[in-house]
C-alpha positions as CSV (number, residue, x, y, z in Angstrom):
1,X,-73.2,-153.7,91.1
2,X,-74.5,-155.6,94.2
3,X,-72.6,-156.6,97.0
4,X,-72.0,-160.3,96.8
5,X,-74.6,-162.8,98.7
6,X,-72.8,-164.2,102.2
7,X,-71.0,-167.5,102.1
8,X,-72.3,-170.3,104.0
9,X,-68.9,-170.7,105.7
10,X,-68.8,-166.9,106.2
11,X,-69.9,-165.2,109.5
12,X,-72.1,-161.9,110.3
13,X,-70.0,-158.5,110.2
14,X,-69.4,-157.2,113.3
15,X,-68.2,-154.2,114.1
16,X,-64.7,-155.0,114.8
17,X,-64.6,-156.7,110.8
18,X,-66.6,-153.7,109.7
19,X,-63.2,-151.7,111.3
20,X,-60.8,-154.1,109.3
21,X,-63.0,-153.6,106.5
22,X,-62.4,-149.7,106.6
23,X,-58.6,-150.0,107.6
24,X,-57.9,-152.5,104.7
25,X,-59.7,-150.4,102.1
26,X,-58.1,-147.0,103.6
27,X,-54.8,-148.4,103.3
28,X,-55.6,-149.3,100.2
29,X,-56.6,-146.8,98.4
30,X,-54.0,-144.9,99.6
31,X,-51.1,-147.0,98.2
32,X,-53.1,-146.8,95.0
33,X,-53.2,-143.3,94.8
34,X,-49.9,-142.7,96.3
35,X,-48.4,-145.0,93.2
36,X,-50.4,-143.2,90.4
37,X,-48.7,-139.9,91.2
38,X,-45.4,-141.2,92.1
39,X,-45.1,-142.6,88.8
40,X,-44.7,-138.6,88.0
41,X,-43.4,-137.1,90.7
42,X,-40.3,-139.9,90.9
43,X,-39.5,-138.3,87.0
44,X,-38.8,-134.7,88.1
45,X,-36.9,-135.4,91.3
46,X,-34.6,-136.7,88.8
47,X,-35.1,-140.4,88.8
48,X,-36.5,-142.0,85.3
49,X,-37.1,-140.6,82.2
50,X,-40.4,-139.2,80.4
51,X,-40.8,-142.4,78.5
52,X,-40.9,-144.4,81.9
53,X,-43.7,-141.8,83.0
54,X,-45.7,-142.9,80.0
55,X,-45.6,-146.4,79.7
56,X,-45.9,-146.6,83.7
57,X,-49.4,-144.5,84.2
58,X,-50.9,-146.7,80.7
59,X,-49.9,-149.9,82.8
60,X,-52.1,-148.7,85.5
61,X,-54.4,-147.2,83.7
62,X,-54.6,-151.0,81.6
63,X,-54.8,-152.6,85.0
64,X,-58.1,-150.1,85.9
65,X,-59.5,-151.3,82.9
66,X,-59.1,-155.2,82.9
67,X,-60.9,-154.4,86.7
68,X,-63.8,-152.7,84.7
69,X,-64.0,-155.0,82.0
70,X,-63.9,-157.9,83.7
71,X,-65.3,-158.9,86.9
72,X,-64.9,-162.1,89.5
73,X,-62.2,-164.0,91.1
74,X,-61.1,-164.4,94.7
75,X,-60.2,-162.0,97.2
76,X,-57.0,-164.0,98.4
77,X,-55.6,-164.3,95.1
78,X,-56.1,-160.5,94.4
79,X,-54.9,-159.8,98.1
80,X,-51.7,-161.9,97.0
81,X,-51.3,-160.6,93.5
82,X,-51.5,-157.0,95.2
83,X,-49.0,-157.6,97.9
84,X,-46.5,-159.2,95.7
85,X,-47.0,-156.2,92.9
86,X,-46.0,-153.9,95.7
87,X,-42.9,-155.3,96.4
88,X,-41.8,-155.7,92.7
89,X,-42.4,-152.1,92.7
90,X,-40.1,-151.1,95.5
91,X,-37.3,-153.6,94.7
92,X,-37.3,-153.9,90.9
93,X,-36.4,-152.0,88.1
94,X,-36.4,-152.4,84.5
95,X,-39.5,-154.1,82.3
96,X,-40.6,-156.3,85.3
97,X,-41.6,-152.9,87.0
98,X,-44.7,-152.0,84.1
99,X,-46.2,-155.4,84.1
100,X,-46.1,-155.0,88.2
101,X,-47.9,-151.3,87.4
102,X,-50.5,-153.3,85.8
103,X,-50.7,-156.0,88.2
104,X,-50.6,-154.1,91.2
105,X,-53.6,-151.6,89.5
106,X,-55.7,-154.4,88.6
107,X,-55.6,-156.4,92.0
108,X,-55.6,-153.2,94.2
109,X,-59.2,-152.2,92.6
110,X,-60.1,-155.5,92.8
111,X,-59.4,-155.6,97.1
112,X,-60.8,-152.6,97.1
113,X,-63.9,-153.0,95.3
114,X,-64.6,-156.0,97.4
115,X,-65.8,-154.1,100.2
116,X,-66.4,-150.4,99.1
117,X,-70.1,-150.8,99.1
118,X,-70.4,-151.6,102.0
119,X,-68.3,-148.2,103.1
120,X,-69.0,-144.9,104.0
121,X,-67.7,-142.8,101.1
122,X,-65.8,-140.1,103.1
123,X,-63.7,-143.5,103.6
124,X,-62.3,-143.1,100.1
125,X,-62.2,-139.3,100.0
126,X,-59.4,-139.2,102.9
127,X,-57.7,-141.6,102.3
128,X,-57.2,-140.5,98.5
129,X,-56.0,-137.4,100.2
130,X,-53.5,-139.3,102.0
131,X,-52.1,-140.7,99.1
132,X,-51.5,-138.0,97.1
133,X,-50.3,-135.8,99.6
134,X,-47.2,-138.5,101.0
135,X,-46.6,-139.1,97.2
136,X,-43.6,-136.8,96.7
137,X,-42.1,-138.9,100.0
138,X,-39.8,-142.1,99.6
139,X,-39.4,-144.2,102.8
140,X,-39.2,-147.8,101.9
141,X,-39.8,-148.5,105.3
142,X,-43.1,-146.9,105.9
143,X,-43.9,-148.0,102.2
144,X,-42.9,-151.8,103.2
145,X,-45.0,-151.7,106.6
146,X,-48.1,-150.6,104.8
147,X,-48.1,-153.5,101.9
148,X,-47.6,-155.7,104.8
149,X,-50.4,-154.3,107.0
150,X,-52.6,-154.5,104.0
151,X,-51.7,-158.1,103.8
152,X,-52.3,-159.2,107.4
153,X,-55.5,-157.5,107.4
154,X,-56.5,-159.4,104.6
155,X,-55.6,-162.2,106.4
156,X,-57.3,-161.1,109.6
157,X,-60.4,-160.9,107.4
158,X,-60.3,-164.6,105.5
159,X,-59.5,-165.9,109.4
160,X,-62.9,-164.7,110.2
161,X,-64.6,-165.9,107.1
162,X,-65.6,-162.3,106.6
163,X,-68.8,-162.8,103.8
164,X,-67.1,-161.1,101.1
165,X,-64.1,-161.9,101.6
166,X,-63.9,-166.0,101.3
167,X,-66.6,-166.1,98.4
168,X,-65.0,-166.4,94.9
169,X,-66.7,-163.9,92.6
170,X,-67.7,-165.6,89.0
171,X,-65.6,-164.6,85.8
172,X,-68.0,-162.1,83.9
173,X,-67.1,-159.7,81.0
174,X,-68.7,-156.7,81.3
175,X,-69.8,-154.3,78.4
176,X,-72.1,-151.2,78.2
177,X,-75.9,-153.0,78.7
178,X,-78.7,-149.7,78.8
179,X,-77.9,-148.5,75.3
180,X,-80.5,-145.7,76.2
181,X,-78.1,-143.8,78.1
182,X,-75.2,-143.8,75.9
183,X,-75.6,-140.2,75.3
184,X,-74.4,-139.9,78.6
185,X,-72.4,-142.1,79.0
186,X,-70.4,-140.2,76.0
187,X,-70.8,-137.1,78.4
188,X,-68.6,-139.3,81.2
189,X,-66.1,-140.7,78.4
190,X,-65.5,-136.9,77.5
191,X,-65.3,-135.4,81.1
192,X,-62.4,-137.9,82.4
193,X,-60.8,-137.7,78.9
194,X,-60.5,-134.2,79.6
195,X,-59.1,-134.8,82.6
196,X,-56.4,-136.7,82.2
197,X,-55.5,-135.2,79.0
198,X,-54.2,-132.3,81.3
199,X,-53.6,-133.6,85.0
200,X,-50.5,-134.4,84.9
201,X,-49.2,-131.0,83.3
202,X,-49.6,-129.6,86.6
203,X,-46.8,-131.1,88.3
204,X,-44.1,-130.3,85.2
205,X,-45.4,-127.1,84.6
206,X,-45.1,-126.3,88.3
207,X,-41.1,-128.0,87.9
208,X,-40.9,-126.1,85.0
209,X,-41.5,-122.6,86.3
210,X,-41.9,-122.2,89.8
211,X,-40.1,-122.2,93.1
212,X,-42.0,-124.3,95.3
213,X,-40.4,-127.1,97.0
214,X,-41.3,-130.9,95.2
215,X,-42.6,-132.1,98.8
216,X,-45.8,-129.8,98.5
217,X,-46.4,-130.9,94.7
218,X,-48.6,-134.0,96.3
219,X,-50.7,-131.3,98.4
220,X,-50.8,-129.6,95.6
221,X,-51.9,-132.2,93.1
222,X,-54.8,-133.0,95.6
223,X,-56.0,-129.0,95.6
224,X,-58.0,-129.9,92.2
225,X,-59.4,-133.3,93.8
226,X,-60.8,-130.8,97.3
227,X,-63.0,-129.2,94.8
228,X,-64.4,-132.3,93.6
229,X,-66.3,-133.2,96.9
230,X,-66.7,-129.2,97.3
231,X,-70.9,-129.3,97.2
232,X,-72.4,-132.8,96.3
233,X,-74.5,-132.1,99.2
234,X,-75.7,-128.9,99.0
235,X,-76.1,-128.8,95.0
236,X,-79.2,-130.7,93.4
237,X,-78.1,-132.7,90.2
238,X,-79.1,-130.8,87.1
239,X,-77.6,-130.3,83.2
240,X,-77.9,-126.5,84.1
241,X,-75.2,-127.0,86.9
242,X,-73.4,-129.3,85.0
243,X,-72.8,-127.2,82.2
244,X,-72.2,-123.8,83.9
245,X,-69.1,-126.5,86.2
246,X,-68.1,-127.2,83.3
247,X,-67.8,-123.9,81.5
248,X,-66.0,-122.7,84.6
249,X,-63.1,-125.2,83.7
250,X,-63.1,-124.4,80.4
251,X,-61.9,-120.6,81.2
252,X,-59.4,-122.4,84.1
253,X,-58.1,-124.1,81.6
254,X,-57.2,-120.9,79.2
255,X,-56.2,-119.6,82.4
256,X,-53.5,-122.1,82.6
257,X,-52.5,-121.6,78.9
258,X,-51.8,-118.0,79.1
259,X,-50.4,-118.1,82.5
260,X,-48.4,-121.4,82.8
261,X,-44.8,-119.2,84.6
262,X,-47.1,-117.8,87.3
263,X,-46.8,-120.3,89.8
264,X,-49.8,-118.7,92.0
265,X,-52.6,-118.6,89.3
266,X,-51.4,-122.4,87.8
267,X,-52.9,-123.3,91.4
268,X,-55.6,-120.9,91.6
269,X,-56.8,-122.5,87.8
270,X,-55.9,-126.0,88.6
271,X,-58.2,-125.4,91.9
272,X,-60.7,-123.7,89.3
273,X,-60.7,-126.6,87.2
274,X,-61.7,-129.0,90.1
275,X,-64.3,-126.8,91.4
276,X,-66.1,-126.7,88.0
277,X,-65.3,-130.3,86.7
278,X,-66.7,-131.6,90.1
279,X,-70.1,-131.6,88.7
280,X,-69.0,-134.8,87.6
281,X,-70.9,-136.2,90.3
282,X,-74.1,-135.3,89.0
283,X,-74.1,-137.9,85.5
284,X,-75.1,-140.7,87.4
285,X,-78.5,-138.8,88.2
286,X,-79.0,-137.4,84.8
287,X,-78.8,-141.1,82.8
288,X,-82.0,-141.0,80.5
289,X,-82.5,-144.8,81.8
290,X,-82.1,-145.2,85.4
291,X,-81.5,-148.7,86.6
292,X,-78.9,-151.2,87.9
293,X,-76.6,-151.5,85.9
294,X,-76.3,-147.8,85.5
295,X,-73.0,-147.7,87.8
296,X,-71.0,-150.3,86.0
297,X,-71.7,-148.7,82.5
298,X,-70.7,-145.7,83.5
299,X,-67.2,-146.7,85.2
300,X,-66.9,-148.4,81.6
301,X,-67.2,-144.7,80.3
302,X,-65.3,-143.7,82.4
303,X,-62.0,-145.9,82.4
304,X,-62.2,-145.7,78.1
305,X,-61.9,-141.7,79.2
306,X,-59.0,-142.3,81.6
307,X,-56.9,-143.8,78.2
308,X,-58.1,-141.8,75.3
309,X,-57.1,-139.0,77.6
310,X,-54.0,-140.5,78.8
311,X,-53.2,-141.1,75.5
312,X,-54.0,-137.2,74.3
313,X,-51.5,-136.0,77.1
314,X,-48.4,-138.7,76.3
315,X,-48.5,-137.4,72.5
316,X,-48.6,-133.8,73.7
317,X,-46.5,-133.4,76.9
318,X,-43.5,-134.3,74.7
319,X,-43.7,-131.2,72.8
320,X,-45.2,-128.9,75.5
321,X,-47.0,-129.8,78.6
322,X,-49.3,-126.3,78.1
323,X,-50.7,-127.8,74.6
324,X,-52.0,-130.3,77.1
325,X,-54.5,-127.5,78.3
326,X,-55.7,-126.9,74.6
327,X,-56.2,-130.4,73.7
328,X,-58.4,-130.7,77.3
329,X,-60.4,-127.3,76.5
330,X,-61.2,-128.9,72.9
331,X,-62.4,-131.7,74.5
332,X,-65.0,-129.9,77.0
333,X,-66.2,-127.7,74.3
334,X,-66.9,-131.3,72.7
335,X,-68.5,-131.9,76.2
336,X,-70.6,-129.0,76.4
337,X,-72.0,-129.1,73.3
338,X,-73.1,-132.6,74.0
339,X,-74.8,-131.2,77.0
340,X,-76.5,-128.5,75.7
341,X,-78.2,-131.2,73.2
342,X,-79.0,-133.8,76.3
343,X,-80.3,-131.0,78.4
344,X,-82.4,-129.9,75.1
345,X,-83.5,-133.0,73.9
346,X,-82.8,-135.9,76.7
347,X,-85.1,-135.1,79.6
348,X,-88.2,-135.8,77.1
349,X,-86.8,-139.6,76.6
350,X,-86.4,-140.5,80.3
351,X,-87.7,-143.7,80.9
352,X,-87.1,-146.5,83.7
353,X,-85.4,-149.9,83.0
């Protein structure tokens, strides 16, 4: 996905709108993290039910995917869309809160995408961290004052014509193009569908059994996400590695499920299970087809992963959250032996498109 071509009304970055650029998209992604897991943690400090967990992550998770699936628009109107999303979620309650989930999901990957490739990627890594970390905290104030700085740098930015910022994007719907890769694609699909068919767990099976205090669940939650970014650059892409990540969070994951009361090995596992599952960031160097359109078709994969996996955990979690962690290590076996076949078979059909 290419970074749109300048406006002749816009004006060359400089480095202070390369600064707004990174503030706007910090803030950002923050908030949009910071939501996701609130949605959870609001239900065990007592405030929502199960039900309101559910429906509120699949709005977001819809949101995601009308981002992914369709592309274009105009960065005020998803600037505006995002602030006034924000507010409905601090002031409203009842239905008019999930079609703000939705709304706020969509339009906040849509600010955000409009200058992330032009970003340093440690950009997103932080301030991710920040998010979930602050999650288990409630200040409307602070919350209020950072929708509103989002919006006046916005602002800031369509004031100085910044290039991506004033150009409307055209309406395009976007589907899976390099059919040659779909094998691994399928390998993407299954590794977020793992995912989220157990995330989650981890806070209400820490509630559940353990005695540490909600306000560290956030730091807690983001323990599996430090392993993600552990080695990407000291670890040369490969199936091998892939596979052997990937078997490591298959035995976190039984870990889980035969030790969900003892609080210290659910984090030692969950950490496991980030450490092995951040081989992730090897698929996009293993497609059988490398080309442009490589990174959209795999965030395709990967959003239909986010739901099927979302939708695994809401019919499990209501019986037990630790039959989350079978349903997750049935799914990397599925994974793995996909793998094994692309490792075997794949690297003989590698062409370039």
């Amino acid at each position: 996905m290419a970074t749109p071509e300048a406006s002749k009304d816009s004006v060359p970055l400089t480095r202070f709108g390369r600064i707004l650029r990174v503030l706007l998209y910090a803030l950002c992604t923050a908030l949009f993290f910071y939501v996701q897991l609130r949605v959870v943690l609001q239900f065990l400090a007592g405030s929502g039910s199960l039900t309101h967990v559910l429906i509120g992550l699949f709005a977001v998770k819809l949101g995601e995917a009308a981002h992914e699936k369709i592309g274009g628009g105009w960065f005020p109107v998803w600037l505006s869309l995002l602030s006034g999303s924000s507010f409905v979620l601090l002031l409203s309650t009842g239905p008019i809160h999930y079609g703000a989930y939705f709304l706020f999901a969509l339009s906040a990957m849509k600010v955000r995408d409009t200058f992330f490739f032009s970003l340093d990627r440690r950009v997103k890594v932080w301030s991710r961290a920040i998010g979930f970390v602050l999650a288990p905290f409630t200040n409307t104030m602070v919350y209020a004052t950072a929708v509103l700085v989002i919006l006046l740098l916005g602002l800031v930015l369509l004031v100085r014509k910044d290039s991506d910022a004033v150009k409307p994007n055209p309406w395009v719907y976007r589907t899976v193009l390099v059919r040659h890769n779909l094998p691994v694609y399928y390998a993407m699909f299954l590794h977020h569908c793992h995912y989220f068919a157990y995330a989650y767990s981890i806070p209400l099976i820490l509630a559940a059994d353990s005695s540490i205090p909600l306000a560290l669940y956030g730091a807690i939650f983001y323990v599996g996400w430090v392993a993600y970014n552990a080695y990407e650059r000291f670890l040369r892409p490969s199936w091998k590695w892939f596979i052997l990540g990937h078997l490591l969070s298959l035995g976190a994951l039984a870990g889980l499920y035969l030790f969900p009361s003892k609080e210290y090995l659910t984090v030692l596992f969950w950490l496991l299970t980030g450490l092995g599952s951040g081989t992730v960031y090897m698929i996009p160097s293993l497609v059988l087809a490398p080309g442009r359109h490589v990174t959209t078709d795999l965030r395709i994969a990967e959003i239909y992963g986010h739901l099927v996996g979302l939708a695994c955990w809401s019919l499990l979690v209501v019986q037990a959250p630790a039959h989350t962690f079978l349903a997750s290590a049935a799914i990397l076996v599925l994974l793995l032996g996909l793998s094994f076949y692309v490792a075997g078979k794949g690297a003989a059909q590698r062409v370039q498109v």
